[in-house]
C-alpha positions in Angstrom: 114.3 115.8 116.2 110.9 114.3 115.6 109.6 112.7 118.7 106.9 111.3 117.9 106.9 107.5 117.3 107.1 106.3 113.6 105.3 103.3 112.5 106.6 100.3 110.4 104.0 98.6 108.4 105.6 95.5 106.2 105.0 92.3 105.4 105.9 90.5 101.9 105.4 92.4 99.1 101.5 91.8 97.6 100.5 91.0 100.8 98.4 94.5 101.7 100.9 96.6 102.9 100.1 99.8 100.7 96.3 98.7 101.7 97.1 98.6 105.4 99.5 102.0 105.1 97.0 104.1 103.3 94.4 103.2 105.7 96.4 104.2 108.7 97.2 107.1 107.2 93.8 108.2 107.0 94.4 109.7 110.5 95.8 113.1 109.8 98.5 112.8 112.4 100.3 110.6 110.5 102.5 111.0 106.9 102.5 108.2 104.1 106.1 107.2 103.5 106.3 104.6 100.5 109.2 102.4 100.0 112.9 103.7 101.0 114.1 100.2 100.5 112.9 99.9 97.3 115.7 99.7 95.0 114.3 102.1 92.5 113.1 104.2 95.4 113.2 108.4 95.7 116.4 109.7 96.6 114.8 113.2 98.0 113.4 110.5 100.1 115.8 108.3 101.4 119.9 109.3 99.9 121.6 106.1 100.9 122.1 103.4 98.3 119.9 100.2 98.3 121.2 96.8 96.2 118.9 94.4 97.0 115.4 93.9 97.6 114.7 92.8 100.7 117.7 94.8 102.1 119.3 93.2 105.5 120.1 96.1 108.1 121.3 95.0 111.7 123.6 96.5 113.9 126.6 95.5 111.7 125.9 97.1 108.7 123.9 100.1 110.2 126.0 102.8 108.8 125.2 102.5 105.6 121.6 103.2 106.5 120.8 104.8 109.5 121.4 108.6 109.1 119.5 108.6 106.0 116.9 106.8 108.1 117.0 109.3 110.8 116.4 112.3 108.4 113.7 110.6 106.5 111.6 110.3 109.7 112.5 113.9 111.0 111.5 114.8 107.2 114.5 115.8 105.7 113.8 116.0 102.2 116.8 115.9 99.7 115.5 117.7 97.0 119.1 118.4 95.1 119.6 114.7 95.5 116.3 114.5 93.8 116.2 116.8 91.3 119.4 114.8 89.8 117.4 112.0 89.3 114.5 113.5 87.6 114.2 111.3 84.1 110.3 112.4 83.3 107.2 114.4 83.7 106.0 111.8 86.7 108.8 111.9 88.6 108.4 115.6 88.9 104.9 114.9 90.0 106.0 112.7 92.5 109.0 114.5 93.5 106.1 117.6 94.5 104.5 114.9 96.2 106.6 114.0 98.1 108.1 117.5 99.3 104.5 118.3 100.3 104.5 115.6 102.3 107.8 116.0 104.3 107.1 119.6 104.2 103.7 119.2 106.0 104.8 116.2 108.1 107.9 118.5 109.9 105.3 121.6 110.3 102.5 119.8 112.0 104.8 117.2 113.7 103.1 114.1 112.0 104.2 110.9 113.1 105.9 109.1 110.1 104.1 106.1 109.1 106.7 104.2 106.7 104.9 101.2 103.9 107.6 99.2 102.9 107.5 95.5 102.5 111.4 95.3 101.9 112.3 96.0 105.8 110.5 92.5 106.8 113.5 90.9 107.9 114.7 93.6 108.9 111.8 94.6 111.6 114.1 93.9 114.6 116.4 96.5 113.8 113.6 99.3 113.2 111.9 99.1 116.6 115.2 99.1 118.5 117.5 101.6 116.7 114.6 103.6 115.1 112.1 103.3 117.9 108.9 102.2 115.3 105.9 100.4 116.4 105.8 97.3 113.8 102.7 96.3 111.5 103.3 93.3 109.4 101.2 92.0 107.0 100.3 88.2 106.4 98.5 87.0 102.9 97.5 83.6 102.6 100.5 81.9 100.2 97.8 81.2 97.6 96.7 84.8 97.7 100.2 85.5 97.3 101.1 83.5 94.6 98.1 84.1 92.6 98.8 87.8 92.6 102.6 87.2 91.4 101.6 84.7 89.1 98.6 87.1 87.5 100.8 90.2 87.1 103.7 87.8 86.1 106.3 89.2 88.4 108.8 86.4 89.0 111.7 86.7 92.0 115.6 86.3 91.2 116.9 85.1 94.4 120.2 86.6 94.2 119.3 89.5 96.0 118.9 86.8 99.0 122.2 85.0 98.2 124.3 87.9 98.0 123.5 89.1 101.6 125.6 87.2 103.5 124.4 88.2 106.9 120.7 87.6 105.8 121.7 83.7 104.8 123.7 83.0 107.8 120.8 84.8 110.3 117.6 83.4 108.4 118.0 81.6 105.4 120.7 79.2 105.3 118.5 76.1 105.5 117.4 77.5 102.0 120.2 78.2 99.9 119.5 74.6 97.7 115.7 75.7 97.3 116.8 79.0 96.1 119.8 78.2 93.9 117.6 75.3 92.1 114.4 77.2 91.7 113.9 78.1 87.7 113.8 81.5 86.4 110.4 81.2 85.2 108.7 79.3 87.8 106.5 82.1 89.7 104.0 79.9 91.3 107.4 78.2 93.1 108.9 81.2 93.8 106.4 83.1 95.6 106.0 79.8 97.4 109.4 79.6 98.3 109.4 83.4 99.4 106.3 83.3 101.7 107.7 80.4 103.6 111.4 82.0 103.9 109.4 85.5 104.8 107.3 84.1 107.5 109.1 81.3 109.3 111.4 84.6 109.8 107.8 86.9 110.8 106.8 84.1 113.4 110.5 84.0 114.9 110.3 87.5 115.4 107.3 87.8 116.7 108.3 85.4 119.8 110.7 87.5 120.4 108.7 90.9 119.9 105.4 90.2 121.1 104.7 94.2 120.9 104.8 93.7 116.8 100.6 93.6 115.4 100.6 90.6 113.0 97.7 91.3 110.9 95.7 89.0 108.4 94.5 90.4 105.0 91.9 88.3 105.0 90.7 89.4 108.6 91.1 92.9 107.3 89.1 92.4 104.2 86.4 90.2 106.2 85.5 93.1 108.5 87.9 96.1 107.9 86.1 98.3 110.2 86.8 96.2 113.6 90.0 95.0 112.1 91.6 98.3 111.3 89.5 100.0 114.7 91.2 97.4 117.3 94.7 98.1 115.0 94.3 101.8 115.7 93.5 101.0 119.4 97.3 99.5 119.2 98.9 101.7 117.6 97.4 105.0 119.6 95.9 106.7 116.2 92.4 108.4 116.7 89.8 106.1 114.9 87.1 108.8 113.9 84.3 109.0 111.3 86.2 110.4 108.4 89.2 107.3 108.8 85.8 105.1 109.0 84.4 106.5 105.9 88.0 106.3 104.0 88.2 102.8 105.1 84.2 101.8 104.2 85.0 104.0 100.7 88.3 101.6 100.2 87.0 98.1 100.9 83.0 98.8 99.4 81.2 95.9 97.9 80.7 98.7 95.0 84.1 98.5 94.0 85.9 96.4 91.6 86.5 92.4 92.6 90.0 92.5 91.2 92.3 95.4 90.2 93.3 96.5 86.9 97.4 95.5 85.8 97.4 99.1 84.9 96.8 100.1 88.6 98.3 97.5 91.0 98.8 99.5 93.9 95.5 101.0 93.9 93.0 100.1 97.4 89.9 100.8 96.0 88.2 96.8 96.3 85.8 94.8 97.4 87.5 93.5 100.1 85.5 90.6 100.3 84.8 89.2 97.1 88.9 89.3 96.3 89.7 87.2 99.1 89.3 83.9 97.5 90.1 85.0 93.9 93.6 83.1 94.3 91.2 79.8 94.1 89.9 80.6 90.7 93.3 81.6 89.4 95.5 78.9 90.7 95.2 75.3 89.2 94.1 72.8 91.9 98.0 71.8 91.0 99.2 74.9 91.7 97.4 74.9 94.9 98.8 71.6 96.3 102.0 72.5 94.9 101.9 75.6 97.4 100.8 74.2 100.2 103.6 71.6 100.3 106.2 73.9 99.8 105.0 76.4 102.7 102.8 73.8 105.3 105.8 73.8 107.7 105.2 77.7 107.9 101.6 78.5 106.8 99.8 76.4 109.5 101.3 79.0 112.1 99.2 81.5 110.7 96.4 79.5 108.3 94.0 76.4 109.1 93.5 73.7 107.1 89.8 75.4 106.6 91.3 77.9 104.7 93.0 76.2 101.9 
C-alpha cells in the first residue's frame, strides 16, 4: 500500500483546477492524476463505472467506487481494461502516458495528487475514507460563466436530478431552478451551478476547516506567494525549479486568453485574464449572475469585485 498522503484538488469545473494541479505537481514527489470521475474518463486509470458528472460518493454508495479508488492511488494501472477501449491514435498516446505515470509514481513512491472537479461534493468522503488533503478551487461566477458561455458548453441538469442522495443531502432547495432552467441558457446555468457548488464548498468547509479554499484570482494576482503559502499546507517542497514552472505558467509574456483549440492548457497571463469575464458578459449578463448567486458569492466575493 501507498502511504503517503494523496491530495484532492477540485472545485467546479473552469474554475483552475488543471491550473492549480499542474502547478502542484511541479514538485517531483508528486504524480498528476486527471479526472477519474469524468464520465469519459481512462479506464487503465480508474475501472469502475461513472454515470454522472458530478458523481455523489458517501458511505452508502462506496462500493461502487472505492476499490478502484484504492488501486488508482497505489497506481494500479489497468492496462487490459484499457487497451479495450482504445478507439484512436491519441488514446494510445495517452494510454503510454498514463502507464508512465503510474509506473513511475509506484517506483519512486510519489504521492498521488488527483485534479478532478467532479468529486466537489463529494470532498467529505475523500479525506475520511481515502485519507486526501483537500484543495478546492473558487472562480468568481462571472469568471465562470464567461468561460462556459465563450466555449459554449451548456449543463443538463439531469445528472444532478438523478442522484438521489446528492438532492436530498445538498440540493433539494433547487430542484424547481434546475427543472425550469432552458437547455440553451449557459449564462443561467453556470449561474445556477456555482451557487449549488459553493453553498455546498462553504458548508463543508465549516465542517472541515483542514480543506485550503483557494481563489483564482488570488492565485493569478500573485501566484508565487499564493501557490508558496499553498505548498507550506500541503507539506510539498517549494524550490526554484516549481518557482520557475509556476513564473513560466502565469508570465505576462503569455497569451491573455486561451485558444478553444487548447482549453486546458496553463500557459497565461494570469493577470490580464482575471477580469476578461467583464468584457465578455453583457452588463445584463452580469446583473443577471449576481442575482442568481449573491446569497452564495458574498461568502467568498466583495461587492468590490463585481
Amino acid at each position: 500500500m501507498n502511504m503517503k498522503q494523496p491530495i484532492l484538488v477540485t472545485g467546479a469545473h473552469r474554475s483552475g483546477t488543471t491550473w492549480v494541479g499542474k502547478m502542484l505537481a511541479a514538485n517531483p514527489s508528486t504524480a498528476y492524476i486527471s479526472e477519474p470521475l469524468n464520465v469519459l474518463h481512462r479506464r487503465g486509470v480508474y475501472r469502475a463505472d461513472v454515470k454522472h458528472w458530478y458523481e455523489y460518493i458517501t458511505a452508502e454508495n462506496e462500493e461502487k467506487y472505492l476499490p478502484a479508488f484504492r488501486e488508482l492511488f497505489n497506481f494500479r494501472y489497468h492496462l487490459f481494461a484499457e487497451l479495450g477501449s482504445l478507439r484512436s491514435q491519441k488514446d494510445f498516446m495517452r494510454m503510454g502516458r498514463d502507464l508512465s505515470i503510474f509506473a513511475k509514481g509506484k517506483l519512486q513512491g510519489q504521492r498521488a495528487l488527483l485534479k478532478d472537479p467532479f468529486a466537489v461534493f463529494s470532498t467529505p468522503w475523500f479525506a475520511q475514507k481515502l485519507n486526501c488533503q483537500v484543495v478546492i478551487t473558487i472562480r468568481h461566477p462571472g469568471g465562470f460563466a464567461s468561460s462556459l458561455k465563450r466555449l459554449n458548453w451548456n449543463f443538463d441538469f439531469r445528472d444532478l436530478l438523478n442522484q438521489p442522495m446528492l438532492m436530498r443531502d445538498h440540493l433539494e432547495a433547487d430542484r424547481a431552478d434546475m427543472e425550469s432552467m432552458p437547455a440553451d441558457d449557459i449564462v443561467g446555468q453556470s449561474a445556477l451551478l456555482w451557487r449549488m457548488i459553493y453553498r455546498s464548498v462553504h458548508t463543508t468547509r465549516e465542517l472541515f476547516p483542514d480543506f485550503k479554499i483557494v481563489r483564482h484570482e488570488d492565485l493569478s494576482l500573485d501566484p508565487i506567494a499564493g501557490y508558496k503559502s499553498l505548498y507550506d499546507s500541503l507539506g510539498l517542497t517549494f524550490d526554484e525549479k516549481v518557482r520557475d514552472t509556476i513564473l513560466n505558467a502565469s508570465s505576462s509574456e503569455n497569451p491573455t486568453e486561451l485558444s478553444k483549440k487548447k482549453v486546458h492548457s496553463v500557459k497565461l497571463d494570469s493577470r490580464a485574464n482575471m477580469d476578461n469575464w467583464k468584457k465578455r458578459l453583457t452588463p445584463e449578463e452580469i446583473t443577471r449572475i449576481r442575482k442568481l448567486t449573491e446569497d452564495v458569492s458574498h461568502l467568498f466575493y466583495s461587492d468590490t469585485e463585481w
